[in-house]
N, C-alpha and C positions, 0 to 999 in steps of 0.2 A: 277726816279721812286719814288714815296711813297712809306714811310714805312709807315708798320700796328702798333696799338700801343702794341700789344702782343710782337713784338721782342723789342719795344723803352722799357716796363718795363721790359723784359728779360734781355736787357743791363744793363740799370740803377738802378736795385734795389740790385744786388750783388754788386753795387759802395756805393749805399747809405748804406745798411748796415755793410762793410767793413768800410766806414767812422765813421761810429757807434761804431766800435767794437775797433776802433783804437783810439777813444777819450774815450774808456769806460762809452759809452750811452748808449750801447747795450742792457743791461739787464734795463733800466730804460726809455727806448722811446719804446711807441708800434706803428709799421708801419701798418697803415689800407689801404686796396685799394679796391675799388668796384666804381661801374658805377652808374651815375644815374638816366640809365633808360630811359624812356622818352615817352611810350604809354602803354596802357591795355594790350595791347598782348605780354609785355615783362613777362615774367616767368621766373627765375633760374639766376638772375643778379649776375655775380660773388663779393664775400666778400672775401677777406683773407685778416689774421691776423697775423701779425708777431710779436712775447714778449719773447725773449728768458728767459728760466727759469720760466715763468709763465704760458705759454699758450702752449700747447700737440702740438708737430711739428704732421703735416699731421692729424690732426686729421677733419672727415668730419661727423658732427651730421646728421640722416634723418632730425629732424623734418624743417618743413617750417617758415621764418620767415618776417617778413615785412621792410619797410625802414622804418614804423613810428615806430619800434623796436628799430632801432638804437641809437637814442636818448637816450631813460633808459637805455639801456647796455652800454653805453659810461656812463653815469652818475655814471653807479655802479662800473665799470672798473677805472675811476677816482677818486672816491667817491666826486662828485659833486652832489650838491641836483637838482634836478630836478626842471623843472619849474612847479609854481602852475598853471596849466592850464589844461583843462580836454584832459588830454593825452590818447589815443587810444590804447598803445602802450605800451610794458611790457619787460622789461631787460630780454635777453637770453644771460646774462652772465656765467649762470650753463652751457649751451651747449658748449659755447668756450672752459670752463675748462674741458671739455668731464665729467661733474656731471652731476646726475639725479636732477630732481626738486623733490619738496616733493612731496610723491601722490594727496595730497589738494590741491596741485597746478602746476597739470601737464599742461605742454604745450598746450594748442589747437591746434588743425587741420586745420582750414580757416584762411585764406587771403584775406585782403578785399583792396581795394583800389577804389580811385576818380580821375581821369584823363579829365579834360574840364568836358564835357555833361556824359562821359561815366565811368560805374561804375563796379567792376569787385570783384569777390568772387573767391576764388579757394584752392583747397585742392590738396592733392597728385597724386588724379586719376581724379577729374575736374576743369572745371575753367567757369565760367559763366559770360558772358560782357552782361550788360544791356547799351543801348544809350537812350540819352532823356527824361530819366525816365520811362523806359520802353519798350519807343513807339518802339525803333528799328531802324535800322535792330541789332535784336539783337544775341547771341550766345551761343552755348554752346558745349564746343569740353571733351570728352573723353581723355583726354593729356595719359593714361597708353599705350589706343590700337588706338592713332594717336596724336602721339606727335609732328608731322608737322603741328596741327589745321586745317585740310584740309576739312572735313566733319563734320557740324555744325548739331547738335543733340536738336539744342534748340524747332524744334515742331515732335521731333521724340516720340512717344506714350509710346517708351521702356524707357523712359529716365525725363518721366514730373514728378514722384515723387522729383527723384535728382534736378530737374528744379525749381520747387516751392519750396522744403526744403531752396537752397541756395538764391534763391530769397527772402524768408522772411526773413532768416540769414542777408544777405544783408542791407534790409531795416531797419531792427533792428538795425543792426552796425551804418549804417545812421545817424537811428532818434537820437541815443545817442552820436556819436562823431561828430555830426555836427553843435554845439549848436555854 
């Protein structure tokens, strides 16, 4: 029988940290783990972070954040400079330290991403997949009151304000991080 990989890191991550703590690395290696994902319709891809002495054991921030995030928080977590490149993407290194950002620079609420043809917005309570640029078939699920994405709301009448807000948001993100 296969194992799942959730018991293979259940195993191995109290070996690899043990090995850490016994060569006193512990407090100077930070162990990152997360998945990477692999369609529009992935939501909620697990991250944790392990830094003993630096980073809040169990700590789990709301807000939302991206995988083109990771890059600047890794950068500001190292302090490595970042590359000169028009990056999309903004260090949530206050969040891991369970810190507020300044008010001037609170976090935003959307997630945006590009997957092959298909292009995807989403915030707390929705998530809107365009294909094709548009053309379709495309979606829009409610994720608060069905978070199985099971009934698609994208030409539902109650829902076309929410539909065009993230759609322009969307194309916006687009037209500027797609240079």
């Amino acid at each position: 029988a296969g194992m799942n990989a959730g018991s293979t890191i259940d195993r191995q991550l109290p070996e690899l940290i043990g090995k850490l703590r016994s060569r006193q690395l512990e407090e100077k290696t930070v162990v990152i783990l997360t998945s990477a994902g692999g369609s529009p319709e992935s939501l909620g891809l697990p991250l944790i972070m392990c830094w003993p002495g630096h980073i809040p054991v169990e700590s789990r921030p709301p807000e939302l954040v991206g995988t083109y995030d990771f890059l600047p928080m890794l950068c500001e977590l190292t302090g490595a400079t970042a590359p000169d490149r028009n990056l999309c993407g903004r260090s949530y290194y206050p969040l891991v330290l369970s810190r507020p950002f300044p008010k001037k620079e609170r976090w935003g609420s959307m997630q945006y991403g590009t997957f092959g043809n298909t292009d995807t917005a989403s915030d707390s309570r929705f998530k809107l997949i365009l294909r094709d640029g548009g053309k379709g078939p495309n979606q829009l699920f409610d994720i608060r009151d069905d978070p199985k994405q099971i009934t698609n709301e994208f030409a539902n009448r109650n829902y076309i304000t929410t539909r065009d807000d993230f759609r322009r948001n969307l194309l916006a993100w687009k037209a500027k991080y797609s240079k």
